[in-house]
Backbone bond lengths (Angstrom), bond angles and torsions (degrees), N, CA, C in turn:
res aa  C-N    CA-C-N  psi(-1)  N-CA   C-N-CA  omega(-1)  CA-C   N-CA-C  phi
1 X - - - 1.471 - - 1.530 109.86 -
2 X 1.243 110.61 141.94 1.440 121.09 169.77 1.502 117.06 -109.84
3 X 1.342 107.32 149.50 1.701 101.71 170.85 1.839 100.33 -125.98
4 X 1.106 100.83 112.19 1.755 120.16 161.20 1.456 98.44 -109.13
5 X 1.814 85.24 163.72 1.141 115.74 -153.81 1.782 110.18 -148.92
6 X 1.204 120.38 111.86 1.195 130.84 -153.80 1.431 111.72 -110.08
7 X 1.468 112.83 127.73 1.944 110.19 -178.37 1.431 72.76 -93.84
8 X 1.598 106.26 160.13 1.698 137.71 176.06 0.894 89.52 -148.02
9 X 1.932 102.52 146.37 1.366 103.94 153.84 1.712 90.26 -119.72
10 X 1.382 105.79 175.17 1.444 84.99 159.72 2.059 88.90 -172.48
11 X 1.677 122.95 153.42 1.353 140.31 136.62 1.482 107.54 -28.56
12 X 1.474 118.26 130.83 1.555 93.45 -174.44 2.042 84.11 -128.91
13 X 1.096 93.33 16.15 1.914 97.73 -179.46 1.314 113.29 -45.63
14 X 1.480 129.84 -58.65 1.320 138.20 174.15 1.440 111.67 -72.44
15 X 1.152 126.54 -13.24 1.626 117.16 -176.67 1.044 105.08 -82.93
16 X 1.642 111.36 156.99 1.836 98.66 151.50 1.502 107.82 -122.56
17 X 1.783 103.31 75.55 1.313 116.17 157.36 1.337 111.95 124.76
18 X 1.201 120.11 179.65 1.632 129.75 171.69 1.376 96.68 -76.62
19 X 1.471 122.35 -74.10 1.703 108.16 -153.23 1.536 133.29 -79.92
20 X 0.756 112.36 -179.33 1.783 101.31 176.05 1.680 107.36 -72.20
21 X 1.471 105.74 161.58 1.102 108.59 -169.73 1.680 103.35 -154.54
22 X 1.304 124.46 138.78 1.595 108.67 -176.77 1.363 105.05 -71.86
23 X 1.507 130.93 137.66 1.105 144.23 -178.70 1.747 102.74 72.49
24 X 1.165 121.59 5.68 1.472 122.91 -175.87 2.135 114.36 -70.64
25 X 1.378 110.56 146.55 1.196 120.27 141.17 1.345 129.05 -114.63
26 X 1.149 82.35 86.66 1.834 106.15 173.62 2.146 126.47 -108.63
27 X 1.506 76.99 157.46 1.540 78.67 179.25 1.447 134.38 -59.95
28 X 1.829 100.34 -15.57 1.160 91.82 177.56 1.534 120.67 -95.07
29 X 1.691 111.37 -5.13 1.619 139.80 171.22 1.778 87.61 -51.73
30 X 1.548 119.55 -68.05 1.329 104.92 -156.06 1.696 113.13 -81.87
31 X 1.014 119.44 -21.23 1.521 139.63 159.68 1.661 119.41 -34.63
32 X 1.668 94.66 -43.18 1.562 110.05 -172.49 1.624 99.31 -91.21
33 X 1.419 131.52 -44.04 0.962 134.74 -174.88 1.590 116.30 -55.68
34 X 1.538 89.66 -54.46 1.845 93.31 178.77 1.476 111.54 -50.83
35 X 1.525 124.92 -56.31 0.972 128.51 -178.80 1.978 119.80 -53.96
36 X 0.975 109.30 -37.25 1.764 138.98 158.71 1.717 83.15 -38.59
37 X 1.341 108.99 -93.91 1.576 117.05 -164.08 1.284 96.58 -41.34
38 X 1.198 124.35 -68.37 1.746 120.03 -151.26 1.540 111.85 -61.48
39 X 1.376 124.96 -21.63 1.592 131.64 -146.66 1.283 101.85 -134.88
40 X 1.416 129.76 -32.69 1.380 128.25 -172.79 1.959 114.28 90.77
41 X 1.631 108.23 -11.23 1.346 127.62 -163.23 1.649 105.61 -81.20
42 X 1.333 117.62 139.20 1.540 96.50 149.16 1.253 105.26 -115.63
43 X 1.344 113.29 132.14 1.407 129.97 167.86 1.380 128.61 -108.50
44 X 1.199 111.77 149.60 1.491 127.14 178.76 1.685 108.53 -86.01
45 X 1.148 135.45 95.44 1.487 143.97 176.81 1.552 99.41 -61.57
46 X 1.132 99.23 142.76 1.552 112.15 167.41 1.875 121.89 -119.46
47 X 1.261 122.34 110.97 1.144 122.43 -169.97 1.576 121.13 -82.97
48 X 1.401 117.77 134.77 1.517 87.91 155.72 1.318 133.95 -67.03
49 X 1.144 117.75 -19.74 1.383 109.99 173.24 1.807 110.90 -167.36
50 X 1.067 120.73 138.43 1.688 113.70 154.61 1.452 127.58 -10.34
51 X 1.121 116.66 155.89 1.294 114.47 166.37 1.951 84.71 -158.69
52 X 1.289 117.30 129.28 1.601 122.60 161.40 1.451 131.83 -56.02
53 X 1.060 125.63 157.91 1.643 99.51 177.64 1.368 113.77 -78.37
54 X 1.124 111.08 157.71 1.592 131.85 -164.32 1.164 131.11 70.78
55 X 1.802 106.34 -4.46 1.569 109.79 149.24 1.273 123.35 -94.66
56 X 1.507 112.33 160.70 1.492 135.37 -165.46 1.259 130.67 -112.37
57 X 1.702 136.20 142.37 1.090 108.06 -152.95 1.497 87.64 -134.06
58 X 1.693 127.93 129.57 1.010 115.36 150.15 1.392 147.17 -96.10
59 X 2.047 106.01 9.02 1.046 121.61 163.25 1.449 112.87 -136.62
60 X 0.976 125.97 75.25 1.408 130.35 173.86 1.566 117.78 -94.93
61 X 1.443 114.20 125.07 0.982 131.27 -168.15 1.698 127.71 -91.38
62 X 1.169 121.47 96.90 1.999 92.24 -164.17 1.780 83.97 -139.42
63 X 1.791 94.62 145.78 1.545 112.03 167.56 1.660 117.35 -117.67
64 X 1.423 106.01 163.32 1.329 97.44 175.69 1.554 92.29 -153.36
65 X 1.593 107.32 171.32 1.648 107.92 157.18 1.489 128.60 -95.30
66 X 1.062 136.29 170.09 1.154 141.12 -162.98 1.625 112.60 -158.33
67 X 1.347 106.25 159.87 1.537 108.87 177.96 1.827 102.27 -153.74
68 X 1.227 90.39 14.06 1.816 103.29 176.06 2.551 85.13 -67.51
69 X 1.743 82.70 176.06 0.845 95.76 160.42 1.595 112.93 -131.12
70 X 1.011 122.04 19.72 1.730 122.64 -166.42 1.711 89.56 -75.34
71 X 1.625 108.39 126.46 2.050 121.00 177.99 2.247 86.97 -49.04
72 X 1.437 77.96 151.54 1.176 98.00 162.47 1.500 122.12 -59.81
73 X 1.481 123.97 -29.83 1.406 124.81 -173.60 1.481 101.28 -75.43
74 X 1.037 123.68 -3.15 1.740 115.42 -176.86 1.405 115.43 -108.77
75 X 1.477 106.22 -19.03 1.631 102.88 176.76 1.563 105.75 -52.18
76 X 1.490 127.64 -81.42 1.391 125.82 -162.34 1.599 107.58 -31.81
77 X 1.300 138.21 -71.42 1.413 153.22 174.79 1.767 82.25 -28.64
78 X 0.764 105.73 -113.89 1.399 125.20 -157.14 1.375 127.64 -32.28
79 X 1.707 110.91 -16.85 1.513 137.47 179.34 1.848 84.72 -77.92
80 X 0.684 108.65 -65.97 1.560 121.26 -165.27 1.554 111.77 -59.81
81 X 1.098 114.11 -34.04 1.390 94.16 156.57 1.286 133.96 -79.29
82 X 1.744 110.93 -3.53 1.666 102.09 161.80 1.434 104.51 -115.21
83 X 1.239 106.25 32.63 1.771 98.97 154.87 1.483 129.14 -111.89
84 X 1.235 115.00 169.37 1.706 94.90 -155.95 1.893 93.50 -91.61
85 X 1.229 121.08 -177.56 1.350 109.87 -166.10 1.319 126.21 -68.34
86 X 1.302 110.32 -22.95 1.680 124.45 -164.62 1.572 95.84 -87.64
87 X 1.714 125.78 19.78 1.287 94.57 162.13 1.884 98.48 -172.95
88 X 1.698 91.74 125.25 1.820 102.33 -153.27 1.366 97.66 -108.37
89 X 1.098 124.15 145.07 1.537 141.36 163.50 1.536 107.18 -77.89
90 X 1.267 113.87 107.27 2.095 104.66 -176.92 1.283 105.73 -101.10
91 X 1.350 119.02 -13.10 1.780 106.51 169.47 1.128 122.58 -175.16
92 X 1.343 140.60 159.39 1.593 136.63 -133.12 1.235 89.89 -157.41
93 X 1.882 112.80 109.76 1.341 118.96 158.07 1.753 116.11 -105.72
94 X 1.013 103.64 158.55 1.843 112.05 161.48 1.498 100.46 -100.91
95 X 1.715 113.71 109.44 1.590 121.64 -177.06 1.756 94.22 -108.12
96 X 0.749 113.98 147.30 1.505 136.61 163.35 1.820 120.06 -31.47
97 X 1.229 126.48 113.96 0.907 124.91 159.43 1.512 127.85 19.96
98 X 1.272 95.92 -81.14 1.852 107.47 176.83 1.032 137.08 -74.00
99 X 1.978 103.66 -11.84 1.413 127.34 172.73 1.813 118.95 -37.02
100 X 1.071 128.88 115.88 1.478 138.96 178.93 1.728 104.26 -116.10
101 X 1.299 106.16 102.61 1.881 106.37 169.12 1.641 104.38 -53.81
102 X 1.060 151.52 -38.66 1.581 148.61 163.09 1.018 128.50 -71.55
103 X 1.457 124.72 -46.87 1.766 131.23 172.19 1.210 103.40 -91.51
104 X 1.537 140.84 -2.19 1.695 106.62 148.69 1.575 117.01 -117.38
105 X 1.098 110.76 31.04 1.617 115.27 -178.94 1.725 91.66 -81.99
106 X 1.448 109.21 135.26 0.961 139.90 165.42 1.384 126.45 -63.96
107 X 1.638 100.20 -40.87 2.179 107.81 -173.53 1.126 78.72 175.35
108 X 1.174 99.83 143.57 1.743 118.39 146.20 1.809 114.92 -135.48
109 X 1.337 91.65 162.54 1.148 94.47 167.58 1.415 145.24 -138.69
110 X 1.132 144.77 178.86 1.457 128.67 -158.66 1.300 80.76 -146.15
111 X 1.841 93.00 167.45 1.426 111.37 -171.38 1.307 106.36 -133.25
112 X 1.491 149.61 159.05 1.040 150.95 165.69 1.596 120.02 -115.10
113 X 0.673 143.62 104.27 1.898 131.72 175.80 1.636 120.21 -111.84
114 X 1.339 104.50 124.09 1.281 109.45 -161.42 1.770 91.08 -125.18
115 X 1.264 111.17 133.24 1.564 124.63 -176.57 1.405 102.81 -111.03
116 X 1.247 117.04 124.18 1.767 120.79 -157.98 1.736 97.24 -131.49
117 X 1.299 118.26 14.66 1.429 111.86 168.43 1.692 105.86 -90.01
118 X 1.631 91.06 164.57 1.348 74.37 -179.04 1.655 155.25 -84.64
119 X 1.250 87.80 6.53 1.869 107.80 179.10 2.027 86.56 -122.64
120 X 1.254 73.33 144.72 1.799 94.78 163.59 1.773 133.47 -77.47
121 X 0.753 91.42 127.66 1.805 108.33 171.11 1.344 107.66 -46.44
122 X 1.642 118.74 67.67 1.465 115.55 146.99 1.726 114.60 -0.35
123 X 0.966 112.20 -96.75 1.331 133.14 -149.27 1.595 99.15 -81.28
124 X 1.286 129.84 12.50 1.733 129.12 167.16 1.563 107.92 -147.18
125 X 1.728 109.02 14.93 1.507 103.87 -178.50 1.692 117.13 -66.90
126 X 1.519 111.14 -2.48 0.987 117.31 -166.13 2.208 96.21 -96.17
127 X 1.183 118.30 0.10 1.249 116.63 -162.81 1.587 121.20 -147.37
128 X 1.923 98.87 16.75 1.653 114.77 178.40 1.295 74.50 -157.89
129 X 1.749 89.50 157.89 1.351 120.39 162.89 1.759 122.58 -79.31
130 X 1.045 139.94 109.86 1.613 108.53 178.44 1.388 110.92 -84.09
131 X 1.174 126.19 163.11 1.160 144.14 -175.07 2.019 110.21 -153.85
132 X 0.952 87.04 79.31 2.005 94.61 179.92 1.302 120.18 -25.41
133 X 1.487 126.83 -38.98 1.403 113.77 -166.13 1.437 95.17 -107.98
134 X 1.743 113.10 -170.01 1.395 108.19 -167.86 1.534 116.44 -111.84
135 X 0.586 142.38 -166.70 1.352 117.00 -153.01 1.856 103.26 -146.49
136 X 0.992 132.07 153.94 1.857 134.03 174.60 1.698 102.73 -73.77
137 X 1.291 132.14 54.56 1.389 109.43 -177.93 1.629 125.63 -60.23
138 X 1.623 114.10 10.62 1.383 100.47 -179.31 1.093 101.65 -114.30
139 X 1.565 140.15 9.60 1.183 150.84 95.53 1.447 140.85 -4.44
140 X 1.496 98.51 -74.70 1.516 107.25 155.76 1.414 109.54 -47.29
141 X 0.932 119.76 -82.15 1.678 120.66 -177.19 1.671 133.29 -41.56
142 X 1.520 107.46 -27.27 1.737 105.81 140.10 1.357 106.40 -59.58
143 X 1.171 135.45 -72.43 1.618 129.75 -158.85 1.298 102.41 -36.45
144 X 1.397 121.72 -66.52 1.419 140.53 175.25 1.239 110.87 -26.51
145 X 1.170 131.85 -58.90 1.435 124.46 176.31 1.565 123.65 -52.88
146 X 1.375 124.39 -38.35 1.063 147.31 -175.90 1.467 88.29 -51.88
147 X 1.111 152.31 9.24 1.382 137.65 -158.60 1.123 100.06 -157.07
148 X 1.260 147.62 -5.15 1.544 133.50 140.35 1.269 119.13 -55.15
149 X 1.337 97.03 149.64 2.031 114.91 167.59 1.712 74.55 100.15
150 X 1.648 103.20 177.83 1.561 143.11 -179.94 1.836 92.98 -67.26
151 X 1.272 90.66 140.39 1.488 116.01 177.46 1.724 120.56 -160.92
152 X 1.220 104.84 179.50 1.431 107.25 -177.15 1.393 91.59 -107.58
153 X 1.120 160.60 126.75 1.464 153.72 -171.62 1.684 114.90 -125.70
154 X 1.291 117.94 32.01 1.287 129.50 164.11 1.872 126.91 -30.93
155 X 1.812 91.64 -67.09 1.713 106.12 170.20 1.163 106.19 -52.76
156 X 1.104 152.40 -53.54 1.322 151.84 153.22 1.684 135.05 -55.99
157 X 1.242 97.14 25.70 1.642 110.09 177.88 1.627 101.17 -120.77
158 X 1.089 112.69 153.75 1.782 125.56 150.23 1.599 97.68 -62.39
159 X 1.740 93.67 140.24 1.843 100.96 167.55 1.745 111.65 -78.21
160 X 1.469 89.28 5.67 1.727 89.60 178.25 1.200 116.91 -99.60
161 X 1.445 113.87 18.65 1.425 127.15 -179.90 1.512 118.08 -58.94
162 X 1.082 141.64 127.83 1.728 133.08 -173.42 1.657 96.81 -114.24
163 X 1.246 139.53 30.42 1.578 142.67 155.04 1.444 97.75 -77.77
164 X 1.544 93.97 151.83 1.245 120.77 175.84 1.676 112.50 -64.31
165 X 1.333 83.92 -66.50 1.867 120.15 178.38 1.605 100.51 -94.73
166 X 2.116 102.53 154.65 1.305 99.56 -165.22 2.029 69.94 -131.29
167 X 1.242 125.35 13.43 1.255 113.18 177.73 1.500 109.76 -105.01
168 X 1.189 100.88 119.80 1.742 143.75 176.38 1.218 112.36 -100.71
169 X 1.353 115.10 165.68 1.392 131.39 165.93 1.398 133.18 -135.88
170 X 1.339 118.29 113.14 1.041 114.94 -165.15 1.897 114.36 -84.30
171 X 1.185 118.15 136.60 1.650 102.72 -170.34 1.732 86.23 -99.28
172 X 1.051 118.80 -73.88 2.133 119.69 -160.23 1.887 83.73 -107.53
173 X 1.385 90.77 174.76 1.586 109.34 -177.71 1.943 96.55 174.30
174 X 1.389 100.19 99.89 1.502 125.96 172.25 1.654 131.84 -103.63
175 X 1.282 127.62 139.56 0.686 136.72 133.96 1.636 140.97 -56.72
176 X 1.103 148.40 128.94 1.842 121.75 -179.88 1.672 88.62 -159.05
177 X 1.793 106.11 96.91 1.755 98.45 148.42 1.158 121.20 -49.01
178 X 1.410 120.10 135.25 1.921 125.73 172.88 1.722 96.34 -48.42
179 X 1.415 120.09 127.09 1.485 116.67 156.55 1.415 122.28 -49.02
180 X 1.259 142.39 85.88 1.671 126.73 163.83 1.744 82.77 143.93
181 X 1.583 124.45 -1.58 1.308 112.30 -157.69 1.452 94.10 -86.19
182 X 1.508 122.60 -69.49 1.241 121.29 -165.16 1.393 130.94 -9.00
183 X 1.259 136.64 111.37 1.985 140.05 168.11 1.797 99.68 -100.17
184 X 1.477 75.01 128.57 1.985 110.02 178.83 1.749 82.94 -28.78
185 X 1.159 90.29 157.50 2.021 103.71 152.05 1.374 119.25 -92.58
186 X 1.357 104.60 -22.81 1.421 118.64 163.71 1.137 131.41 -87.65
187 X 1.158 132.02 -3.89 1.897 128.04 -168.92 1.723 104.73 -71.11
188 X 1.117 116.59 -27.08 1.250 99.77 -178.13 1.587 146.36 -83.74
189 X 1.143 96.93 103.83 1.838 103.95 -162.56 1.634 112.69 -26.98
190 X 1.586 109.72 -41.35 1.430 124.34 -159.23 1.601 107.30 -60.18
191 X 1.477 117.84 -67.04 1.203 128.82 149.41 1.759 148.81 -23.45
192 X 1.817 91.36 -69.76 1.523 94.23 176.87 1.093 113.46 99.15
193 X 1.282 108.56 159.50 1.647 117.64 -163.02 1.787 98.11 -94.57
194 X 1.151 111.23 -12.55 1.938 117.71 -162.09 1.364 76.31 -92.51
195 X 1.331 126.15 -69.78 1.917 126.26 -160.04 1.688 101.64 -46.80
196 X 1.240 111.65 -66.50 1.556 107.43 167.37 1.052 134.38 -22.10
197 X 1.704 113.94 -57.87 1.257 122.50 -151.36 1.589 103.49 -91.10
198 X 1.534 115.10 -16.85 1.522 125.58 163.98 1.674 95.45 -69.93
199 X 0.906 125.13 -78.15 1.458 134.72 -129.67 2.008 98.96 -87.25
200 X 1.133 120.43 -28.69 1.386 111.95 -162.67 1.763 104.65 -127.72
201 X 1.230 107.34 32.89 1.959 108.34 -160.39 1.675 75.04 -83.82
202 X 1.535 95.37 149.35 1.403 130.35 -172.50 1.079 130.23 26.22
203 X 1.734 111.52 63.47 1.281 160.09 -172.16 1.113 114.83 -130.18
204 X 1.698 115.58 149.46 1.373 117.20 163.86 1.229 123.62 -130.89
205 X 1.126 143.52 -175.37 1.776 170.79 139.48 1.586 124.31 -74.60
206 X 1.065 109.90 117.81 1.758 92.68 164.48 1.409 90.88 141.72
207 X 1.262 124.81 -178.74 1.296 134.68 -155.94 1.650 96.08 -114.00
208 X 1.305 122.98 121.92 1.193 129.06 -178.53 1.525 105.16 -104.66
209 X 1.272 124.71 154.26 1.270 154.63 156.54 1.311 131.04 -96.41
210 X 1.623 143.91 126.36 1.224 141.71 -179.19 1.393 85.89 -145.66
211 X 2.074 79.24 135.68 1.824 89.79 -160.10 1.804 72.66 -136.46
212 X 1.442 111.99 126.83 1.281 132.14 170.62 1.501 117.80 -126.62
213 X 1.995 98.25 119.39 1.722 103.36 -174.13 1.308 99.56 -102.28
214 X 1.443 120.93 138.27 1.463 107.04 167.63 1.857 96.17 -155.89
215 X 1.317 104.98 170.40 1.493 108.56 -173.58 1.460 110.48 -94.18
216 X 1.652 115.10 2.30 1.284 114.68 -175.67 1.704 98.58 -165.22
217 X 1.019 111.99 146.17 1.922 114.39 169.12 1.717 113.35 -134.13
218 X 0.747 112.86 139.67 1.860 128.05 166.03 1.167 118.53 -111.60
219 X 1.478 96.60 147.84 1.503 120.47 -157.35 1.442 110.81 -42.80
220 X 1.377 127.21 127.63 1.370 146.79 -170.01 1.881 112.92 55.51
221 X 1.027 101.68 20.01 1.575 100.54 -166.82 1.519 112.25 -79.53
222 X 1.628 126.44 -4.58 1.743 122.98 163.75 1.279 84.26 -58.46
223 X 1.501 97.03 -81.66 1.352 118.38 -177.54 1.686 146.99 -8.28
224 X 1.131 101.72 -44.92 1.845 123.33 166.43 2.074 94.39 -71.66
225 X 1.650 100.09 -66.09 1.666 97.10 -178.97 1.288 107.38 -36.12
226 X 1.197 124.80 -61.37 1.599 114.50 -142.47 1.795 87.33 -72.48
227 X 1.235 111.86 -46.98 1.392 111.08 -157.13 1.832 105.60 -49.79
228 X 1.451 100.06 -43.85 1.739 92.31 176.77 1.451 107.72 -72.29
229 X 1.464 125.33 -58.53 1.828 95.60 174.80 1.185 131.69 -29.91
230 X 1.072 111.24 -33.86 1.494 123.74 176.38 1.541 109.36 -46.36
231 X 1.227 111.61 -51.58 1.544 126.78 174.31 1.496 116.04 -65.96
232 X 1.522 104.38 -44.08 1.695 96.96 162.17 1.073 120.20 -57.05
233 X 1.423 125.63 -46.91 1.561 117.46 -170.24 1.378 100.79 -68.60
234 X 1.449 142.03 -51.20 1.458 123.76 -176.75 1.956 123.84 -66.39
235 X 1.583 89.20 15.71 1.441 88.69 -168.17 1.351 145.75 66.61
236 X 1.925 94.66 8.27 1.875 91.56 166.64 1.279 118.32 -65.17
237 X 1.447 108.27 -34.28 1.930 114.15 -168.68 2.107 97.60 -120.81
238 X 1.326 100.06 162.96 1.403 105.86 -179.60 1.409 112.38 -95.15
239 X 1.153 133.50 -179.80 1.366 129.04 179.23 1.363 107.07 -77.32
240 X 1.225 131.68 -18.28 1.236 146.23 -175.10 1.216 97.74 -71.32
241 X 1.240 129.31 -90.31 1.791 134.12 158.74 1.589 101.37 23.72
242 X 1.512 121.85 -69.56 1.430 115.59 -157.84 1.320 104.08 -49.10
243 X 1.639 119.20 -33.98 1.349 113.99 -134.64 1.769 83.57 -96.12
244 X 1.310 125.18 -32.47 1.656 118.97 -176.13 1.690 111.26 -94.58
245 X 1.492 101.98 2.64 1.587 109.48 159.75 1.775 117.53 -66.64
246 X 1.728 98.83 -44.88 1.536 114.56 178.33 1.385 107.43 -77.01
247 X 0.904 142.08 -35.52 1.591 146.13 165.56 1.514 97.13 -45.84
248 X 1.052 124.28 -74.24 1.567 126.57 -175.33 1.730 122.08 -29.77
249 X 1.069 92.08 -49.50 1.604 92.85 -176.15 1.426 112.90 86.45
250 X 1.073 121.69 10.55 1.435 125.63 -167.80 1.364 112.92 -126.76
251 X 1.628 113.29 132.14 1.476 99.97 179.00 1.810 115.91 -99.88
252 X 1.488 115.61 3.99 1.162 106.54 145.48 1.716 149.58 -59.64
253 X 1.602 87.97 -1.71 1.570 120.07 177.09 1.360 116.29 -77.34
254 X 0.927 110.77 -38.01 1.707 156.62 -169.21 1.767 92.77 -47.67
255 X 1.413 104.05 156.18 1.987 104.88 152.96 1.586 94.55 -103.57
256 X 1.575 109.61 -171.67 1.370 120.78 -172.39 1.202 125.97 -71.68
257 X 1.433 138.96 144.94 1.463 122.39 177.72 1.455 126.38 -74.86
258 X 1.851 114.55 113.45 1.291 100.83 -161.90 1.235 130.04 -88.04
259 X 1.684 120.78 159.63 0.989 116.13 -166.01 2.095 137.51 -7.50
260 X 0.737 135.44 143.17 1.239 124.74 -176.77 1.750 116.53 -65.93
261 X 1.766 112.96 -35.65 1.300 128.38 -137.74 1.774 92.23 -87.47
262 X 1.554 110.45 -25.03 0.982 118.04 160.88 1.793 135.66 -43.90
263 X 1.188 115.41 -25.19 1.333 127.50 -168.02 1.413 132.75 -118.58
264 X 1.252 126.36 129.56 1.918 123.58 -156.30 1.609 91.97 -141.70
265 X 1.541 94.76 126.29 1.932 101.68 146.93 1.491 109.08 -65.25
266 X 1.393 101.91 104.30 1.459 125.16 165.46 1.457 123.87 -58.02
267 X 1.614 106.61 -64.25 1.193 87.47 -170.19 1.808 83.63 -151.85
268 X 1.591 124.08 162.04 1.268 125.52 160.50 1.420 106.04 -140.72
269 X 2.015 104.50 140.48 1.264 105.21 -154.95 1.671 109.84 -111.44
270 X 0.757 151.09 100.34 1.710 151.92 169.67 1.605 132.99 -83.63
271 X 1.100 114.74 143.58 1.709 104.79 -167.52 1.285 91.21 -60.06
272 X 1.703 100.27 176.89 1.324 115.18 179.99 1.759 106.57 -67.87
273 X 1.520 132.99 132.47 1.040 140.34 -173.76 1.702 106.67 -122.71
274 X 1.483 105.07 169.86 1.664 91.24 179.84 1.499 108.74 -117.59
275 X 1.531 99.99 82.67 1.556 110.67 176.62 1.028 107.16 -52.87
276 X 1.517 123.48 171.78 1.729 137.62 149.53 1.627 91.18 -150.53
277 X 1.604 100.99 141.15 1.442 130.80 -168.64 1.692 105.72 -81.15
């Protein structure tokens, strides 16, 4: 038996979710199948982690065992041609025996992108949130801090959470305007530079990013975060707020959970191992 170990990325718009589910279309339904077709095997995939439906993953990590003999250089190619398009295999290691994509991941991280101009991204509405007006991001980004290091992270969980413990750890927690994204506060004829300069002063435009590292996440918990920054930057709550939101323990404290389409497994991190390609 062999144990490989497969990066995916995949569109997660049509799924509802990473794992299997009875009656589910999930990523790991077509994941198992391809591998089914190519090998003759059915296997049990192992994830690093969830992803909900309508989120997306551009580093998703999953292992399984095997007793095929097809070289490792042919899985990716060949996975991919029996997968449907919205979801690619980018590279094929042979990991070690004991290797677990979930119990030895180190951190991962997720991303959030929120588009705050005022018309939407045609061609990425499927992979940011829009949000029309502009938002306080140096605001957001005090709040944001308030949420690194070990915590109890309850207010920021779904009550449909099935963990024991709601204490996590957060390692980084970023902000990042898109470079080239930013739109004037002023360009728009309709408005005006006076309506603006009342209504949106020390605010911005442009497509934001929230990039969250942590060694563990709970159910909807990007999700709840971004959704209350969201509220900081328009100035319902202060940056302060985040930090006596997490004190609370309560997720009625909380802002709303945002959109799903907004959010991607970024990246997952593992000690150095002794792959071969």
């Amino acid at each position: 038996m062999r144990n490989i170990a497969l990066v995916v990325s995949y569109d997660g718009t049509d799924y509802q979710g990473f794992q299997c589910q009875p009656g589910g279309h999930t990523i790991q339904d077509k994941l198992e199948a391809a591998i089914y077709h190519l090998s003759g095997e059915h296997v049990k995939l192992m994830g690093s982690g969830r992803t909900d439906a309508g989120v997306h993953a551009r580093c998703q990590v999953v292992n399984f065992l095997t007793s095929s003999s097809i070289p490792i250089e042919r899985w990716a190619i060949a996975l991919n041609t029996r997968l449907p398009g919205d979801i690619v295999v980018q590279s094929v290691y042979g990991v070690p025996d004991e290797f677990h994509a979930r119990h030895h991941a180190l951190n991962k991280t997720y991303r959030y992108t929120i588009n705050c101009n005022r018309t939407p991204d045609l061609f990425r509405r499927r992979y940011e949130f829009h949000h029309p007006t502009p938002l306080d991001i140096e605001g957001m980004k005090a709040g944001l801090a308030c949420l690194i290091g070990e915590h109890d992270f309850t207010s920021y969980t779904s009550p449909l959470s099935t963990k024991p413990s709601h204490v996590r750890t957060i390692l980084k927690a970023s902000l990042e305007l898109e470079s080239g994204s930013e739109e004037s506060l002023y360009a728009n004829p309709i408005y005006g530079r006076a309506w603006d300069e009342i209504h949106y002063v020390g605010k911005q435009r442009g497509v934001v990013h929230l990039y969250v590292t942590g060694t563990g996440f709970l159910y909807n918990m990007v999700r709840i975060i971004a959704g209350t920054l969201v509220q900081v930057g328009e100035g319902k709550r202060t940056p302060e707020d985040m930090a006596r939101i997490l004190a609370a323990r309560d997720r009625s404290k909380a802002g709303p959970t945002a959109m799903p389409q907004g959010l991607s497994l970024w990246e997952v991190v593992y000690e150095a191992l002794p792959l071969s390609e």
